[in-house]
N, C-alpha and C positions, 0 to 999 in steps of 0.2 A: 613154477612153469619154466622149463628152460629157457635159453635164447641163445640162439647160434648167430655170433658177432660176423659178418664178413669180413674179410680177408684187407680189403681199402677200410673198415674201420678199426681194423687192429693197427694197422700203419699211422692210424690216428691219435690212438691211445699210446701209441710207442714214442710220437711226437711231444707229447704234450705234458708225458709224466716225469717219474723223477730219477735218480739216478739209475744204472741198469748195473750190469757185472763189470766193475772195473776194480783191477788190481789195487788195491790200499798200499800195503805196504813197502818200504824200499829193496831195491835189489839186492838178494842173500840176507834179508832179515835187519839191514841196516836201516840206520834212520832217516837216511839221507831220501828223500823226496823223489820218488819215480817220476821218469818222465812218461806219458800216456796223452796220447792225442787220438781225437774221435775222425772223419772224414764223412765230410754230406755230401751228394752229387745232385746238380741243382740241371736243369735241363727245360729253355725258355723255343725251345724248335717249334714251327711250324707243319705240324702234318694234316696234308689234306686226304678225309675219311673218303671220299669218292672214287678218288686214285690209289690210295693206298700208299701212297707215297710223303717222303717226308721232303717237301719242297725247301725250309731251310733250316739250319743245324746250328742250335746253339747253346750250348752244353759245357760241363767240367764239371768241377769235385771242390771243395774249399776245406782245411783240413784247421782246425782247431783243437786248441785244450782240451783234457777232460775237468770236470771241475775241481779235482782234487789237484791237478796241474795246476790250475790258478793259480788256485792259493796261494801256492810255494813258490812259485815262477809269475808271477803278475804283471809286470810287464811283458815277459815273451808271450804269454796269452792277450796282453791290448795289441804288440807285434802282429798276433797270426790273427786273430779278428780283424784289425784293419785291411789286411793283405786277401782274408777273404770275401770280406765287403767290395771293396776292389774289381777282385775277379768276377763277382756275382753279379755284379753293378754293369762291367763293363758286356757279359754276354745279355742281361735284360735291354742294353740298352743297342746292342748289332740287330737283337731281333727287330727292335720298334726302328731303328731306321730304315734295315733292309724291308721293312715290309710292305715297302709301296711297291717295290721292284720284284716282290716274292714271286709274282706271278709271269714272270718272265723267265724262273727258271722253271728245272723238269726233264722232261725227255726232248720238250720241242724249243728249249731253249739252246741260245749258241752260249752262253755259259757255264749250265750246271747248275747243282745247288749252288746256294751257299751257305758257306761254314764257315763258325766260329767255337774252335775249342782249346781249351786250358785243361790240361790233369797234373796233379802234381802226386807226389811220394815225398816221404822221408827218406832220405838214403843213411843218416844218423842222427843218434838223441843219445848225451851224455851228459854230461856235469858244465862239458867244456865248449859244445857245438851241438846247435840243433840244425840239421844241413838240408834244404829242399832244392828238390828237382822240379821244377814245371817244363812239361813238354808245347808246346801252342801251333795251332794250325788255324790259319785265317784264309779265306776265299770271299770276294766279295766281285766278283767280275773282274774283265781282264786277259791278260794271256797265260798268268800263274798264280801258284798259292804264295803264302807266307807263309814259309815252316823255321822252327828255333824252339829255343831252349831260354828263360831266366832263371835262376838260383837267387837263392838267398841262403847265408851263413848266420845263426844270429846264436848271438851269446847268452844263455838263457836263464841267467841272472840279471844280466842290463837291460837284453831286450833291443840290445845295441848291433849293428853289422860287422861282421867279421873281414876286415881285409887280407887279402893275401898277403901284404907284408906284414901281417900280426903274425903267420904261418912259415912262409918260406924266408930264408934268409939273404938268398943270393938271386936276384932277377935276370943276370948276364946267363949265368948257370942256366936256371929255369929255361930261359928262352932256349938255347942252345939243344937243351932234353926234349922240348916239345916239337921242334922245327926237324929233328930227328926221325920221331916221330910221327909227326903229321908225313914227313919224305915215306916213310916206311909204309904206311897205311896209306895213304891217297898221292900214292908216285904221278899219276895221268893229272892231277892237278892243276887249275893255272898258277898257281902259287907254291908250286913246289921248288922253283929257282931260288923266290925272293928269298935271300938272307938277312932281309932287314923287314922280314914282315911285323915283327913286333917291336917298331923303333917307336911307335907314339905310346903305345900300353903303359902302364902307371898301377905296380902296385896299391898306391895308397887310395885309391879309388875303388868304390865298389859298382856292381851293373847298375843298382839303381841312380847312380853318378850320373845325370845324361851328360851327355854333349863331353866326354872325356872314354876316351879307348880303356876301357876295364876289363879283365879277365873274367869270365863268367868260368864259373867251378863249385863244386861240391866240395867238402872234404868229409869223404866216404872214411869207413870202418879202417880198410885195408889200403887206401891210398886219396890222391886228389882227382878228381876227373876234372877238365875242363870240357867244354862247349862250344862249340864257335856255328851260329847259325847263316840263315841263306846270307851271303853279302861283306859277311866276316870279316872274311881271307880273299875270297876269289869274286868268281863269278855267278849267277844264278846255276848255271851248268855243275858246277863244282860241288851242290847241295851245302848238306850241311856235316860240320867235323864233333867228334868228342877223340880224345886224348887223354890214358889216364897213365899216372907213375905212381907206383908203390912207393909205400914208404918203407920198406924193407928193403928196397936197391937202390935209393937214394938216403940214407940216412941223416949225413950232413947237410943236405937241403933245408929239411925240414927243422922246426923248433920244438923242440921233445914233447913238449904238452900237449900238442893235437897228436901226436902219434898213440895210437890206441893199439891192442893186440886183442886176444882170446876169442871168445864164439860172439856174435850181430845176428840181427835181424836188417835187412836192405831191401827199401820199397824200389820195385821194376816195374816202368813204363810199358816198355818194348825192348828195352835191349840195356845190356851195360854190360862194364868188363870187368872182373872178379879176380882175386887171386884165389880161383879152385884148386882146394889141398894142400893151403898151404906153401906152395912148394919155389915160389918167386915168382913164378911167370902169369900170364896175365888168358885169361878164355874171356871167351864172348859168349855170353848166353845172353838170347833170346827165344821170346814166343811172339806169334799171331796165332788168331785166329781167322776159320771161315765159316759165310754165313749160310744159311739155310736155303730153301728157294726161293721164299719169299723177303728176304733180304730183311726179316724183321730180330731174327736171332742168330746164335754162334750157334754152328753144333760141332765142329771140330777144335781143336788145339794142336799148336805148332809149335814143341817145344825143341832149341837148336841149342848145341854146342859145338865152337867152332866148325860150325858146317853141317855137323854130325845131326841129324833129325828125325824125332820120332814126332809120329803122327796116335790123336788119341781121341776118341768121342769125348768132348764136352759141350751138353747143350747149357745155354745161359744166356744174359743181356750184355753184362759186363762181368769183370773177374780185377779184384788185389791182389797182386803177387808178391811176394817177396822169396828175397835169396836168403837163405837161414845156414848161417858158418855157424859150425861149434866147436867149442873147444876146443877138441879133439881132430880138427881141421875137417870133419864131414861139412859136404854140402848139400841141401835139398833146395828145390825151387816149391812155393808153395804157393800154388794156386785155386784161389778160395772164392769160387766162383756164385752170381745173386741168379737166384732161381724164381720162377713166379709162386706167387702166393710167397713171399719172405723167405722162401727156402734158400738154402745154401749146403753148396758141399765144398768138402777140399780136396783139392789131387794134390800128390808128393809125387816130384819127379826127383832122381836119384842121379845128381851128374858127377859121382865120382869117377865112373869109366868115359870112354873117348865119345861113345854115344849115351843121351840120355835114355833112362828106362822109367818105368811106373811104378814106383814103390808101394801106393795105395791110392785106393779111390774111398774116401769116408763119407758122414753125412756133418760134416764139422763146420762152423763157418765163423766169420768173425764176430765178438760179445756186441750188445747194442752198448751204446754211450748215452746219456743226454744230459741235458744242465738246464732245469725248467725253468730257473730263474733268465735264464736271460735266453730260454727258447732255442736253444741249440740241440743237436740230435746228429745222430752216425751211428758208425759203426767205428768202436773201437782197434788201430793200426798197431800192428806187431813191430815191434821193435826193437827186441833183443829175444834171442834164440833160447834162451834158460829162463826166462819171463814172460809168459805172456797169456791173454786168455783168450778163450775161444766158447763155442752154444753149438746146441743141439736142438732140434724141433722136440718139443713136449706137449703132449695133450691127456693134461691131469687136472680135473676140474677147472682148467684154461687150458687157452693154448698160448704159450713162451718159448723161451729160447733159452734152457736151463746151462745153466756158465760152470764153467772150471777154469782155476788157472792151473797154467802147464810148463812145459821145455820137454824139448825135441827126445825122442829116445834114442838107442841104439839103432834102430832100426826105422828111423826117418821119423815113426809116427808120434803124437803130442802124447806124454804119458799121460795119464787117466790119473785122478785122486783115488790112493791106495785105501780111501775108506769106500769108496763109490758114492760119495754124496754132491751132488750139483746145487750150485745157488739158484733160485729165484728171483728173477729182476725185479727191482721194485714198482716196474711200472702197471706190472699186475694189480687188479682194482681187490679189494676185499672184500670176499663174499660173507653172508651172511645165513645162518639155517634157519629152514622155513619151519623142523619138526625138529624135536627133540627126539637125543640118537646117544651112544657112548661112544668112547675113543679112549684108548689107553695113551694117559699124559707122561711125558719122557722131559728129561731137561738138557739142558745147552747143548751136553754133550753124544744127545741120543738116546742115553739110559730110560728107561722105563721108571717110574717112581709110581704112579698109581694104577691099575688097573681098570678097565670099564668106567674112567669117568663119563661124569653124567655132561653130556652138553645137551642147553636149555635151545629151545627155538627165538631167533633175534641175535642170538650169539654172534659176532663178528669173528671171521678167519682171514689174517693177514699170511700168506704160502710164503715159505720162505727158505726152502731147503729139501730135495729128494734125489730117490736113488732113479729118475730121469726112467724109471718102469712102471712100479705098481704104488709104491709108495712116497707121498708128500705129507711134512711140517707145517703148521701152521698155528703163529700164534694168537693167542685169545685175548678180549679185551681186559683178561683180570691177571693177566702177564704167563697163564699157563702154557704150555706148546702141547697141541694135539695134534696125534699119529692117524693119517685119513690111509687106509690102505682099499685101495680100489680093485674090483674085480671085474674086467672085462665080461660082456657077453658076448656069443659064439658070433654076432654079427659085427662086433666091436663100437656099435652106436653107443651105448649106453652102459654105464655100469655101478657097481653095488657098493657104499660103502661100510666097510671093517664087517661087512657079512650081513648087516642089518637093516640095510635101507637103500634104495636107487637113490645115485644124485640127484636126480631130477627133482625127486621129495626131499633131500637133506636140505637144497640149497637153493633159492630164491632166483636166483641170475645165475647161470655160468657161460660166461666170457670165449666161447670154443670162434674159431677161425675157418671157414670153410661152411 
């Protein structure tokens, strides 16, 4: 008998099983230990069903290891576990206290909701710096928000903070580059006189330092961004600053080792500044998006470069972006947006010219992660432009999210595996035949080796590899791999397999979504 799993119990099975599509091996075939981290977004709001409104907001994302990161990197994975505990902690805990006050905001409140949210990105992951961005916006009554930025540098070997004077050499210099700077970008300023705005700052400190003036900063692919949030530098009025310098037009500043070149992958918030093409100078690319009528979804995107703005239908809840440099100095923005029912697609925007354009609209989104042993789960973060993986919606005796890894092509889009075969996450359960049926048995490498073998009814099938259409792998309890090849019917409910039998009759359970 069939059974058609719903869409909230597949998000369940996805939770709770074992690893899904994550890249194994090191970058270019070396031995050296990929870096790969998962992100969950955890979301403790208050919405009331009668209004239809979400009275308070408390929300963000906490990015973690994948388990084969661990391993290698063990301390930076107890690092970004604590760092996400943290953050989880601290929005369960704005819900339970605002919620005696919940009912004061609203429409007919004099404050508004409130909110409390944290996202963060990777902006880099190397040998030498794993670099995070968190963006935060706080509301709890009042006449304003809190808005800023923390970073965190951490070395992902020790697991240890990365200070700025580990990185730059000279602080007089430094200051002098960013007071430039900051004049040039926020001239109406109140702190664009001061020349001794960074007289308490102290390299040797880092943000999480309280009670000592630390520099908050990234140190991106293609240079360092700093931060400076509401209170910084100036005023409430003044908002909030970032500042970034290349390490191409400062070279002597910097300390050779964190300078990095060739193609990145770069997580984006809302906005950051890039050296597009290469070429020294610095663009601004940004997106927003806007919501629907009912202010429950996005359906447009707002993708800018310096100024320059194309507008483009994406409907969705939220969207991961990243900036993808390669090699070859191309740049795309890819955004890989969460659709209902688990779906995902990706847009590629193309900001090699002065305006962005649409390079592609796919149905690609990012691989699932999880690490069962200690109950962890995401969606696996891109992180380098010639590495990375990505899933497709599959409904072949389940429904999954069949993975490939990739790198960018010529032409913006993720190349395809040249055999056409996609992986099989493992969180897929193993079916078992109710009748006995054949299948022609193939080995490792696909080959065929017997034909019309006999499979018995009871038999277990572990999926584990297809060409993401008609055909799925899967291996048998007595180590053999059988070729299930499926044949739609004209209404596509149901279908036939290797010619001989409905699923319905080969297979005990199947796992379908919807």
């Amino acid at each position: 008998m069939r059974r058609r799993i719903l869409a909230a119990i597949c998000a369940v099975i996805l939770a709770v099983s074992g690893t899904a599509c994550s890249n194994s091996g090191g970058k270019n075939g070396t031995d050296v230990a990929p870096l790969r981290f998962m992100v969950n977004y955890f979301d403790y709001s208050k919405y009331d069903p009668e209004t239809g409104k979400t009275n308070l907001e408390s929300r963000g994302n906490a990015i973690y290891c994948t388990r084969e990161t661990a391993e290698a990197y063990p301390e930076l994975a107890a690092e970004l576990e604590k760092e996400a505990a943290s953050s989880e902690k601290k929005a369960k805990e704005f819900a339970a206290d605002e919620d005696e006050t919940v009912n004061k905001t609203g429409e007919d409140s004099p404050y508004g909701t409130f909110k409390d949210t944290t996202y963060s990105v990777v902006k880099r992951a190397d040998e030498k710096v794993v670099s995070i961005e968190s963006q935060f916006y706080t509301y709890a009554g009042g006449a304003h928000p809190m808005i800023g930025y923390f970073t965190r540098n951490i070395d992902p070997v020790t697991g240890k903070e990365i200070k700025l004077a580990d990185v730059v050499k000279d602080q007089k210099k430094l200051n002098e580059l960013l007071l430039v700077q900051l004049r040039e970008n926020y001239s109406d300023a109140s702190f664009a006189d001061d020349e001794n705005i960074f007289a308490e700052y102290d390299m040797n400190v880092t943000a999480s330092d309280l009670g000592h003036f630390a520099y908050n900063f990234t140190l991106d692919p293609d240079g360092i961004c700093f931060y400076f949030s509401l209170y910084d530098l100036g005023t409430y009025a003044d908002g909030v600053q970032t500042v970034k310098l290349l390490y191409r037009n400062t070279p002597d500043l910097f300390v050779e080792d964190y300078v990095v070149g060739g193609g990145y992958a770069s997580g984006i918030i809302e906005t950051g500044q890039y050296d597009i093409g290469g070429d020294g100078t610095k663009d601004e690319i940004r997106f927003y998006f806007s919501e629907d009528e009912f202010n429950q979804a996005y359906e447009k995107i707002y993708v800018v470069k310096n100024g320059q703005e194309l507008v483009s239908d994406l409907y969705c809840y939220n969207a991961d972006t990243f900036l993808m440099h390669t090699e070859d100095n191309r740049d795309y923005l890819y955004v890989i947006a969460h659709m209902d029912n688990d779906a995902s697609c990706l847009n590629i925007y193309d900001l090699s010219g002065e305006k962005p354009t649409l390079a592609a609209e796919t149905e690609y989104g990012l691989s699932y992660a999880d690490w069962e042993e200690k109950d962890l789960y995401g969606y696996e973060l891109i992180t380098e432009s010639d590495d990375f993986s990505l899933s497709f919606r599959c409904d072949l005796l389940a429904s999954f999210n069949a993975c490939f890894n990739t790198s960018v092509g010529t032409d913006g889009k993720p190349i395809l595996p040249e055999d056409g075969i996609y992986s099989v996450p493992d969180y897929i359960h193993s079916l078992q035949s109710a009748k006995p049926f054949k299948a022609d048995i193939v080995d490792e490498s696909g080959k065929v080796v017997e034909q019309g073998g006999e499979i018995p009814a009871g038999e277990t099938f572990k999926l584990f590899r297809t060409d993401g259409k008609t055909v799925i792998d899967a291996k048998l309890s007595d180590g053999r791999i059988a070729r299930l090849e499926l044949t739609r019917s004209d209404d596509n409910y149901t279908a036939t397999v290797n010619g001989q039998i409905s699923e319905e009759e080969a297979f005990k359970e199947l796992y379908y979504a919807g």
